[in-house]
C-alpha positions as CSV (number, residue, x, y, z in Angstrom):
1,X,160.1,110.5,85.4
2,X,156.3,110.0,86.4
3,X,155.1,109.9,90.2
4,X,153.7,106.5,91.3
5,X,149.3,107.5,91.6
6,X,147.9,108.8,95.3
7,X,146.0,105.9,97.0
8,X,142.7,104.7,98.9
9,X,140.8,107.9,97.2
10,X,137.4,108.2,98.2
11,X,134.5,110.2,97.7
12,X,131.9,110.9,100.9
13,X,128.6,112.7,101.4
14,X,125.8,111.8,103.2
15,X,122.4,113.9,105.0
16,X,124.5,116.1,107.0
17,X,126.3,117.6,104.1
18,X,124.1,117.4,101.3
19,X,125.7,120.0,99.0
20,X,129.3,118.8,99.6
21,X,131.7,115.9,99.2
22,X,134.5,115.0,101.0
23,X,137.6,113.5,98.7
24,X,140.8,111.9,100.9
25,X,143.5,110.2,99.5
26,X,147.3,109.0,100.1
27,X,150.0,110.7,98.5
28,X,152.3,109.0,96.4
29,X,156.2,109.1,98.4
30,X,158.0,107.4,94.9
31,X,158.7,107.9,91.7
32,X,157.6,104.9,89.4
33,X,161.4,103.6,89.6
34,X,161.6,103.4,93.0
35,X,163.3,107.5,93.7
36,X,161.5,109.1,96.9
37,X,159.2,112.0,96.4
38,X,158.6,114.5,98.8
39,X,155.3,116.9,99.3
40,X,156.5,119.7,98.3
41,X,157.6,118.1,94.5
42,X,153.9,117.6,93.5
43,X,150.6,119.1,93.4
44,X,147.2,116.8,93.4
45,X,145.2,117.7,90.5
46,X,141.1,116.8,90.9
47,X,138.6,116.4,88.4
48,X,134.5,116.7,88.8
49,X,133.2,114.8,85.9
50,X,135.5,115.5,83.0
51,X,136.7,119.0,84.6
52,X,139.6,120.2,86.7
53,X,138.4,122.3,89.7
54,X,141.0,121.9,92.2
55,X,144.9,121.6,92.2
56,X,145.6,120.7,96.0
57,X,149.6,121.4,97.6
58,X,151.0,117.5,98.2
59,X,150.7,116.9,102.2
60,X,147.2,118.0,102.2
61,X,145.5,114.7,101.4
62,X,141.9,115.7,101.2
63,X,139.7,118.2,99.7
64,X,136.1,119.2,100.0
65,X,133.9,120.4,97.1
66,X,131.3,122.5,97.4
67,X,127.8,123.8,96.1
68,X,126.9,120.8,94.6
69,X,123.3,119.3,94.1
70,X,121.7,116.8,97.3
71,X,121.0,113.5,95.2
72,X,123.2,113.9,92.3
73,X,126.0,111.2,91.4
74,X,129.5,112.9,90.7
75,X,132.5,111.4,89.5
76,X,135.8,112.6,90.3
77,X,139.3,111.5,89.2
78,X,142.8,112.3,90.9
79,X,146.4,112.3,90.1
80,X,149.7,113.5,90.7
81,X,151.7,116.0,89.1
82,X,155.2,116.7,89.2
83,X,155.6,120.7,89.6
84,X,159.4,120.9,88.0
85,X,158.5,118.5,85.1
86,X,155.0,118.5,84.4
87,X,154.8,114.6,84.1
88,X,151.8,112.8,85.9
89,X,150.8,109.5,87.3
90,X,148.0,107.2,86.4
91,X,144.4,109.0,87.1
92,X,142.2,107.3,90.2
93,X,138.7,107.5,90.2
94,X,136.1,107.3,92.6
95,X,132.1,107.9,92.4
96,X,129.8,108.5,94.9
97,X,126.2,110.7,95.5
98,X,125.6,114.3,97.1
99,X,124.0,113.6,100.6
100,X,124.6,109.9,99.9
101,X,122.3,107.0,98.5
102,X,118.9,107.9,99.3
103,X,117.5,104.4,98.7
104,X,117.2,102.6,102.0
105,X,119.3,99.5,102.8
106,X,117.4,96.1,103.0
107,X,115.5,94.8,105.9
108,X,116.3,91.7,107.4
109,X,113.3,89.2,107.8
110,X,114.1,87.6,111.2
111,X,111.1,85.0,111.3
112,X,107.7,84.4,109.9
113,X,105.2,82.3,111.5
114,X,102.0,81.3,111.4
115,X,99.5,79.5,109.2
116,X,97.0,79.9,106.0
117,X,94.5,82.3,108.0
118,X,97.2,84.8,109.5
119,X,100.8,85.8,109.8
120,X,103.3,87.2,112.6
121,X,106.3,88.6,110.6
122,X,109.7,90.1,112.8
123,X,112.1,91.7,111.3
124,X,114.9,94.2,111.7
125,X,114.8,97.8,110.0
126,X,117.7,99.7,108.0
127,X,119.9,102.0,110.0
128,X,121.7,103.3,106.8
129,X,121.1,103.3,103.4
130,X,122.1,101.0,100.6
131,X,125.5,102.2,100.3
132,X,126.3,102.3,104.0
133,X,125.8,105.9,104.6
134,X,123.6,107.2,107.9
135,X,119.3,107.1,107.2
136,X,117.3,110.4,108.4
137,X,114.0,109.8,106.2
138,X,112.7,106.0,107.4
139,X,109.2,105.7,106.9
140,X,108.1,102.6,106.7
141,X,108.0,98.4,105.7
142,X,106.2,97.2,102.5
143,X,105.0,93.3,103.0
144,X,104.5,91.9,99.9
145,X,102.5,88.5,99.2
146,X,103.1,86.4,95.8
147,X,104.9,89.2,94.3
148,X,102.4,92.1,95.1
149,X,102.5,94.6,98.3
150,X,99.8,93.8,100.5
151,X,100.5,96.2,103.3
152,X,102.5,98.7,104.8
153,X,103.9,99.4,108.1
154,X,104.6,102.8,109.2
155,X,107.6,103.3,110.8
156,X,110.2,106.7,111.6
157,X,113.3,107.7,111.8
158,X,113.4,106.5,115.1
159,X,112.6,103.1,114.4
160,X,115.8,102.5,112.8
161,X,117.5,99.8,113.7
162,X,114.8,98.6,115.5
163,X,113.4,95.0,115.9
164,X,109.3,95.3,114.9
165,X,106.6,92.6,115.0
166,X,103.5,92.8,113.5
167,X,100.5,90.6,112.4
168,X,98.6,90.5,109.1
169,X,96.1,88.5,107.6
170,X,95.6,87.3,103.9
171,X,92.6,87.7,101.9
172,X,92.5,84.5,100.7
173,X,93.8,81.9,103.2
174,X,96.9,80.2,102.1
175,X,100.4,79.4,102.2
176,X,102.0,82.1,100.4
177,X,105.8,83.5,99.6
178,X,106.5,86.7,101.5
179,X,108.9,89.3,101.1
180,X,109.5,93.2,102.5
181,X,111.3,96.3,101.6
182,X,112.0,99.6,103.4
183,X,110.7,103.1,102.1
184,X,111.7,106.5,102.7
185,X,109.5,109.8,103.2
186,X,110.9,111.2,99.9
187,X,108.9,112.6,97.2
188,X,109.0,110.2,94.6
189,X,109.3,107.3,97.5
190,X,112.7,105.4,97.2
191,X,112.1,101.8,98.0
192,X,114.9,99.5,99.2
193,X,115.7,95.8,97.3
194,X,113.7,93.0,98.8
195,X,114.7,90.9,101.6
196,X,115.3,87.5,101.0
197,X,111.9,85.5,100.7
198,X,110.1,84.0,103.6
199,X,107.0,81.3,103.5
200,X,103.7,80.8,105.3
201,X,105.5,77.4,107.4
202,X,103.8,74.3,107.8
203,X,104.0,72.2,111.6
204,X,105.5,68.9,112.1
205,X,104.9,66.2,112.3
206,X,105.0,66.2,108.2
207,X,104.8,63.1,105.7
208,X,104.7,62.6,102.2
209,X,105.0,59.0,100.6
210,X,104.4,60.7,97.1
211,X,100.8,58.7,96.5
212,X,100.4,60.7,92.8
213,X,102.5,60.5,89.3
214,X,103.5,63.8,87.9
215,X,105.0,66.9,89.5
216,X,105.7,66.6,93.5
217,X,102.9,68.4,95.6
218,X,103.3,72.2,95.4
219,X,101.7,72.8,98.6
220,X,104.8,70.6,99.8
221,X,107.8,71.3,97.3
222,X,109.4,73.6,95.8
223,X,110.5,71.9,92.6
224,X,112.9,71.9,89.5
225,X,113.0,68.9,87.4
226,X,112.1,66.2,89.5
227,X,109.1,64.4,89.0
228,X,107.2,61.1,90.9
229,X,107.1,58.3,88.8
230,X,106.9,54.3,89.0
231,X,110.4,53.4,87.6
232,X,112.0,52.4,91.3
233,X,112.4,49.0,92.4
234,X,110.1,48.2,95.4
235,X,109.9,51.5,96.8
236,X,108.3,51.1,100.2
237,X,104.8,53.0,99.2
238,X,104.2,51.9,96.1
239,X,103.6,52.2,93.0
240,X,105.5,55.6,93.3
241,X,108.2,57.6,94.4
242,X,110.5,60.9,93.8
243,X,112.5,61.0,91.0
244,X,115.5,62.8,90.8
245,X,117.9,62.4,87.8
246,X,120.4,64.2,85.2
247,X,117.8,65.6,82.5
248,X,118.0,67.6,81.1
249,X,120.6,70.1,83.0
250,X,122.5,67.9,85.0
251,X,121.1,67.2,88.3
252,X,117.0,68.0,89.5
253,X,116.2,69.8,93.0
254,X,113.4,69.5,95.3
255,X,113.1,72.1,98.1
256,X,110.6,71.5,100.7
257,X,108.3,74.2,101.9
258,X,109.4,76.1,105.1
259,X,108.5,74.1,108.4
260,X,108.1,76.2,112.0
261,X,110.7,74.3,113.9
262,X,111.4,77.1,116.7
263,X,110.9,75.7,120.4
264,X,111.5,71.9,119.3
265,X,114.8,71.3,120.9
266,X,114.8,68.5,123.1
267,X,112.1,67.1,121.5
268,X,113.8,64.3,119.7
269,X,112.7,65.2,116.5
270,X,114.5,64.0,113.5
271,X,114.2,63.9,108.7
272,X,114.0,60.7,107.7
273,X,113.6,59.8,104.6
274,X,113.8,56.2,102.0
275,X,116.8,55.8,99.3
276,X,117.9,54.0,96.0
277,X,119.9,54.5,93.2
278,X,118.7,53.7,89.4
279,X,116.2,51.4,89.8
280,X,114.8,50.4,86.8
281,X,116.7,53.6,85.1
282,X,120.0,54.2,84.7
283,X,122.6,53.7,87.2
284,X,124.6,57.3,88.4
285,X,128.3,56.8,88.4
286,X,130.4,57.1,91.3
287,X,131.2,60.9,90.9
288,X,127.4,61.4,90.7
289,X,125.5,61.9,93.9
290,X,122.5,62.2,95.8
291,X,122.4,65.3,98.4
292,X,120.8,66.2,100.9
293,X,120.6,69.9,102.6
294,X,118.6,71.9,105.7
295,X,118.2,75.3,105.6
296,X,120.0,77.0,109.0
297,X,118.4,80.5,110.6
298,X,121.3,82.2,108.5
299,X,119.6,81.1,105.5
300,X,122.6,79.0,104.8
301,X,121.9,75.5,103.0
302,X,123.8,72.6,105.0
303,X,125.0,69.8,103.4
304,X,123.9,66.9,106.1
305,X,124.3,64.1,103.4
306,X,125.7,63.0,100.4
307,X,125.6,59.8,98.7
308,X,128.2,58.3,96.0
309,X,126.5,56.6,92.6
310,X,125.9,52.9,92.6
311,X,124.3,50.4,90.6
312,X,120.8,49.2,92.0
313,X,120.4,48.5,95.4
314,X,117.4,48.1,97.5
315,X,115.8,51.1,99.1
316,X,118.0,52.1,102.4
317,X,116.3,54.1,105.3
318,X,118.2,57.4,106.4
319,X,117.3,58.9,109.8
320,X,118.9,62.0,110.6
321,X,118.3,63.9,114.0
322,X,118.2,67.1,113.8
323,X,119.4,68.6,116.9
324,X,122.8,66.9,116.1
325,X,123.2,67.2,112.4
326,X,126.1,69.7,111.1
327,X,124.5,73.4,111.3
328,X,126.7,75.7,110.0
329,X,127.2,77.8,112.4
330,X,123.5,78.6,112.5
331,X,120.1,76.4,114.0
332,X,117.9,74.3,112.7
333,X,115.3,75.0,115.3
334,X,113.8,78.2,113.3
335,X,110.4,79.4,111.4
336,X,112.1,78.8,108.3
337,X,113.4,75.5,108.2
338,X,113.7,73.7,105.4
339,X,114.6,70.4,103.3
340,X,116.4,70.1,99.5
341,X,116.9,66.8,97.8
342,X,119.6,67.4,94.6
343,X,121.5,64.6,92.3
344,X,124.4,66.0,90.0
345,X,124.4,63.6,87.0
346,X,125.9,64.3,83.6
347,X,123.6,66.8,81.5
348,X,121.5,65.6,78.8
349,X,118.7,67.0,76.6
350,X,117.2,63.8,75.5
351,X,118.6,61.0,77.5
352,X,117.6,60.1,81.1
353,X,120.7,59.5,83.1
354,X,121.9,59.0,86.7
355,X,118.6,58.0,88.5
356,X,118.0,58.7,92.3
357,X,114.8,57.9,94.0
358,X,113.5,59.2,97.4
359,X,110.2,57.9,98.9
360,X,108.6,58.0,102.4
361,X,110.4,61.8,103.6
362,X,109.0,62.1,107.2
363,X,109.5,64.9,109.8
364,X,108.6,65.0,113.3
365,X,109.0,62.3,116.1
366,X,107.1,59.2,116.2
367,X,105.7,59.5,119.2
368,X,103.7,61.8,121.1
369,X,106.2,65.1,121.4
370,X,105.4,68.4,123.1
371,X,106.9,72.2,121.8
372,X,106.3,75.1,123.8
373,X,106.4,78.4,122.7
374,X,107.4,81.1,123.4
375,X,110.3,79.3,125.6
376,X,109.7,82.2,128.5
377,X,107.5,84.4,129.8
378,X,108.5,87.6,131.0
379,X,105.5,90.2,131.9
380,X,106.2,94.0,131.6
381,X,105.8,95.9,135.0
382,X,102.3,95.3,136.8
383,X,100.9,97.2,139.5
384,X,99.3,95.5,142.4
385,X,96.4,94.3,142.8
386,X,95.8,94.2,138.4
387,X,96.7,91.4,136.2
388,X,98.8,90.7,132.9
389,X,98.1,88.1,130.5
390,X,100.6,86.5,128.1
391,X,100.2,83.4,125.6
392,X,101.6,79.9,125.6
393,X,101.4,78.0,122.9
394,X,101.7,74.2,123.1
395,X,102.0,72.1,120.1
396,X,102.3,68.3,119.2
397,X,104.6,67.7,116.6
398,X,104.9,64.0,117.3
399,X,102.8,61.4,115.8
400,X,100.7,60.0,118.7
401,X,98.5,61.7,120.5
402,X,99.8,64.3,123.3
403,X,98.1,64.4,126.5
404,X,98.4,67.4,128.5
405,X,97.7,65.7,132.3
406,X,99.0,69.0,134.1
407,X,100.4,72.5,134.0
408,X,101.2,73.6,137.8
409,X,103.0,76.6,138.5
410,X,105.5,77.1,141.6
411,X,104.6,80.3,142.3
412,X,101.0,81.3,143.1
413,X,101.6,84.5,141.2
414,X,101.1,83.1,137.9
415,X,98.0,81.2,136.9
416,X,96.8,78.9,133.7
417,X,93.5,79.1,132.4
418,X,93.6,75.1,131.4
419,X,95.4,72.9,132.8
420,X,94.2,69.0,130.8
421,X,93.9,68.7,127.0
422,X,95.0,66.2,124.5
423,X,96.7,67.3,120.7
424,X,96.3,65.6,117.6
425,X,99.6,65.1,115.9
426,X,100.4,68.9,114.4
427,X,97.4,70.4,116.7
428,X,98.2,73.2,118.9
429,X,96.3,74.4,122.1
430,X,97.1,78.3,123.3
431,X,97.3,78.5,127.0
432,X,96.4,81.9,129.0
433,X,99.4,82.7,131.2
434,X,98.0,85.3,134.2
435,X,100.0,87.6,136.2
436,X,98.5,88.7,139.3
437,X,100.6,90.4,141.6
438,X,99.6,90.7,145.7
439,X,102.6,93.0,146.6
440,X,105.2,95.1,144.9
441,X,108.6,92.8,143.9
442,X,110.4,90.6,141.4
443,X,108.6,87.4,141.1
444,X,110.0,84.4,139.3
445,X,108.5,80.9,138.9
446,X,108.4,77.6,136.7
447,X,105.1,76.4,134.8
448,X,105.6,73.1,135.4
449,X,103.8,70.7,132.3
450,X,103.0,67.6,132.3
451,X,102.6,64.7,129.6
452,X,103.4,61.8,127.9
453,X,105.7,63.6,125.6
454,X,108.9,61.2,124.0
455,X,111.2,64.1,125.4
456,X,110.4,63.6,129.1
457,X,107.5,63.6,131.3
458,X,107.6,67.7,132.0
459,X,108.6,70.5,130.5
460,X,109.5,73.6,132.8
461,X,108.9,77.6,131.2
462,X,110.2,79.9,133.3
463,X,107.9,83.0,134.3
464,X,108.8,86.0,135.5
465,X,107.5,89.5,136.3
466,X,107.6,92.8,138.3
467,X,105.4,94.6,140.5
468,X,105.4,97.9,141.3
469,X,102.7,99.4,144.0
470,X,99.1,100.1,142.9
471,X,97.7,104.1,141.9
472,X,94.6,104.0,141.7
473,X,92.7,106.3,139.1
474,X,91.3,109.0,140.9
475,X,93.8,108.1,143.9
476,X,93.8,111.1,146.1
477,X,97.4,112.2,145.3
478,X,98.7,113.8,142.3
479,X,100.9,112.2,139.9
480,X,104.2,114.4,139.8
481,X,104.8,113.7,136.2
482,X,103.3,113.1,132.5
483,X,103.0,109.8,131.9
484,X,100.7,107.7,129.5
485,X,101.2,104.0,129.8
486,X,101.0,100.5,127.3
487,X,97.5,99.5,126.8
488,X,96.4,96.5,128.4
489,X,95.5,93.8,126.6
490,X,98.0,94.3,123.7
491,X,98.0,92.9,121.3
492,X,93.6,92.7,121.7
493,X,90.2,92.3,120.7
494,X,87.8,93.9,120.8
495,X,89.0,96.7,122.7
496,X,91.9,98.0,125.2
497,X,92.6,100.1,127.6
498,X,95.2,103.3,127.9
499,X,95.8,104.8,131.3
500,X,97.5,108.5,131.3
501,X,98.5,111.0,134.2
502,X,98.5,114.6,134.6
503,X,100.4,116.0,137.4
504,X,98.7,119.7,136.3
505,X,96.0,121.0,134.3
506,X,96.7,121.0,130.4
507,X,95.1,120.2,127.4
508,X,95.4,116.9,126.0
509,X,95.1,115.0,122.9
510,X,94.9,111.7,122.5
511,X,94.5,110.2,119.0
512,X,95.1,106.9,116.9
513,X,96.2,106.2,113.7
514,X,97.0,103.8,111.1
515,X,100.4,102.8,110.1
516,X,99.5,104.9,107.2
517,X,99.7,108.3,109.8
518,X,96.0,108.6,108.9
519,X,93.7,109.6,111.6
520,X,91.6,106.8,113.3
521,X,89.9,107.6,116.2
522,X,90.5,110.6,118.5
523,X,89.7,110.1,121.8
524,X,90.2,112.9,123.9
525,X,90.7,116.3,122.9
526,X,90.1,118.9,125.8
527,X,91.3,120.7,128.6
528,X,91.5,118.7,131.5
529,X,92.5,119.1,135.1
530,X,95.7,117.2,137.2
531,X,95.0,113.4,138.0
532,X,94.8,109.7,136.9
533,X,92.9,109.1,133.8
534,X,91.5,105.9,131.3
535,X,89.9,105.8,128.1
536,X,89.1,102.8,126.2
537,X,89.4,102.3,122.6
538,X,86.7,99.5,121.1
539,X,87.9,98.6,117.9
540,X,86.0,101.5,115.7
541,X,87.2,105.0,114.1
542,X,85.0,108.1,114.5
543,X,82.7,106.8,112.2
544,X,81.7,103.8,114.6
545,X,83.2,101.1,111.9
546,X,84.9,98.6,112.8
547,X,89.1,98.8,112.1
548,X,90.7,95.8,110.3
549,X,93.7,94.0,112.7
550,X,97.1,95.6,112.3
551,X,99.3,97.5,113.9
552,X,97.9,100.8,115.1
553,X,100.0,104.2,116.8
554,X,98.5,106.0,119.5
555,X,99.8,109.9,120.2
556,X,99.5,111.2,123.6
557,X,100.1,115.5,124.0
558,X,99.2,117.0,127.3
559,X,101.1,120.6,127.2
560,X,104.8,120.1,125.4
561,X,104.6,116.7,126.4
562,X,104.5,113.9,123.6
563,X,104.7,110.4,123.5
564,X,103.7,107.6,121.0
565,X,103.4,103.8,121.5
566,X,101.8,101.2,119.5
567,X,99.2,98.7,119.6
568,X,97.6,95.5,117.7
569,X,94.5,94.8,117.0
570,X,93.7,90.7,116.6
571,X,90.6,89.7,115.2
């Protein structure tokens, strides 16, 4: 009688053992009808694509071939054999790569922001490759715009894992699709699948009463059958409004483009958007429907509402806050945010069937309505006596005017540059947060602003920072360790500042490069004696031009000591 098959076999290699792969299994304790088997009854017989090259004792459960080729794919199959009688079980098979995969997993895009001139993108780097096994070669991010890779971001294998920002700036100015990937240092480069697409986001408040027949706006929607028409009945901006019906595939969608929504909680803001079935079309049936989805930070699409077919009825106004409706498990208070209208009709090639119309889709709050962001401020250690700086940016995505009558801060640490401006519905004003520092400590404090916002008469952002005591360059005592510190301003323009100690004579080297790894600028390079040091770097590479904005690296070396931080250059 025949052995039942081993179980759970699996193949294994990755970097660490290149030339090997590691096989484990289960052994089979039955027969097929049931009778035990025992270890000592069988052997494991193993197969390397189509030939035997190991029988292994039953017990052992694994195996380890060797002096095989880093990159190549093997395939292996198993079974058990009966020693007395020679009868086997059913073959398992398993497949796998010498040192693993080496294409890297795929980045995560955590939020883009922004607007038609330039772009801040975050996102989070592979750790592994894309078949889960450890990464030792990360080298960088690809961005690419429309399609086509615009820049790249050099990274290393100790950036893996990591959360990166970084800026860039289109040629053209526009609102664009974006996407990235991950590359390796291999020769030919392996390049990871795209992440999931982002989009240049627009600011609220946002309207659209669709004032033009044809295809909806593409600078607004993302669109797949629907078109604007004048076949409603009173629609509350005539003559037209969104048509959405079950021609020709059964059921059009409409996505909205992506709307920067992060900070606006609290701020009342809320969809709201004009219904009607048929109209002077065809009426959808009560298992048709209208539907209506947002887009959560998981990149989930939420149903938030869902209407039955009916005959005609006159337009109904739906107002849905957003801070309340069903998020799925997510937020809707994110860089990506975004709207889809969709009916589900019965299909038809030539007939129009199961009208919906949509007219006067508005987002926002109507009234004046302040977002702050970042939420907080926290500034990195300072040292006495200097000062930090940090951005606020505050925005009006209401549709009356904001006035800004105030912005006080509790504790005399922190400082504002302006303190009284008025927004435009959708205008933003960027506020200079200052951090100066009159004794070493923890200091902690409230920017207290205030305006005629719907969501309350002042917002609070907390502030906080740490001070450590001042050292002087050229202070009289000598540092007692390396050390080269963040430049200050960062992220700059035009230039910046980097601050390095010696605590004894060595020769230093202090260079920048492009996230390329091609040489930029080298700013010291010399023998120098133990103390405090500063160089500042204006913006240009050896040559005296003038750098593009990005993301730059800068390489300290003073003896055996190394370190490299980055830096980013605004324009």
């Amino acid at each position: 009688q025949d052995p039942n098959p081993p179980q759970n076999f699996q193949a294994y290699s990755d970097y660490h053992t290149p030339t090997s792969m590691q096989l484990t299994w289960e052994d089979p304790t039955t027969f097929f009808n049931g009778d035990p088997l025992s270890p000592s009854e069988f052997t494991i017989e193993i197969e390397r694509d189509g030939s035997p090259i190991a029988s292994v004792p039953g017990g052992t459960q694994q195996y380890i071939d060797t002096g095989l080729n880093d990159g190549q794919v093997y395939e292996y199959r198993i079974w058990a054999r009966v020693i007395a009688t020679d009868s086997t079980s059913l073959p398992k098979s398993a497949r796998w790569i010498a040192g693993g995969s080496p294409v890297p997993a795929t980045p995560e895009i955590l939020s883009l922001r922004g607007d038609e001139q330039h772009i801040t993108l975050t996102w989070r780097n592979p750790s592994v490759n894309d078949d889960g096994t450890p990464m030792d070669d990360f080298a960088g991010i690809k961005l690419y715009q429309e399609g086509s890779p615009v820049a790249t971001f050099g990274q290393s294998s100790a950036d893996t894992g990591q959360v990166i920002t970084a800026t860039f700036t289109p040629a053209t100015p526009g609102r664009y699709h974006w996407y990235i990937t991950a590359l390796d240092n291999e020769s030919p480069v392996h390049e990871s699948s795209p992440s999931p697409e982002a989009l240049t986001p627009f600011r609220a408040p946002f309207s659209d009463a669709f004032p033009s027949p044809g295809t909806p706006d593409p600078t607004h929607w993302i669109n797949r059958n629907a078109d604007v028409n004048d076949v409603a009945q009173n629609e509350p901006s005539p003559p037209y409004s969104l048509n959405l019906n079950a021609n020709p595939d059964g059921g059009d969608q409409v996505d909205s483009w992506a709307f920067d929504l992060t900070g606006a909680e609290g701020s009342g803001i809320v969809f709201s958007y004009a219904y009607q079935p048929q109209g002077n079309g065809n009426d959808p049936e009560t298992g048709d429907s209208l539907e209506v989805f947002f887009k959560n930070s998981l990149g989930k699409w939420v149903l938030v509402r869902a209407y039955p077919g009916t005959p005609v009825q006159p337009f109904r106004t739906e107002v849905i806050d957003i801070a309340t409706a069903p998020n799925g498990g997510g937020t809707f208070f994110h860089s990506q945010f975004q709207v889809r209208f969709r009916s589900m009709g019965s299909a038809s090639q030539f007939s129009v069937f199961d009208d919906w119309f949509v007219d006067d889709v508005f987002l926002g709050v109507n009234a004046p309505a302040i977002v702050v962001t970042p939420g907080s401020i926290a500034f990195d250690t300072t040292e006495v006596g200097a000062t930090a700086q940090a951005l606020l940016e505050v925005q009006n995505i209401g549709t009356g005017v904001l006035t800004v009558s105030d912005i006080v801060s509790t504790e005399p640490a922190f400082s504002v540059d302006t303190t009284q401006f008025s927004l435009t519905p959708g205008q933003q004003q960027e506020v200079t947060v200052t951090f100066a520092p009159t004794q070493a400590g923890s200091y902690s404090g409230l920017l207290r602003i205030a305006s005629n916002s719907a969501s309350g008469d002042t917002l609070d952002v907390p502030v906080s920072g740490v001070a450590q005591p001042a050292v002087g360059i050229g202070d009289d005592r000598l540092p007692l360790t390396f050390e080269v510190k963040p430049n200050y301003p960062n992220p700059f323009n035009p230039s910046t500042t980097i601050e390095f100690q010696l605590p004894e004579a060595a020769h230093v080297s202090l260079v920048i490069y492009n996230m390329l790894g091609q040489k930029v600028r080298s700013l010291v390079n010399q023998r120098m004696e133990p103390g405090y040091y500063r160089r500042v770097w204006d913006g240009r590479d050896d040559r005296g031009i003038r750098v593009s904005s990005g993301v730059y690296i800068y390489r300290f070396t003073a003896g055996t000591f190394i370190r490299v931080r980055k830096m980013v250059l605004l324009k």
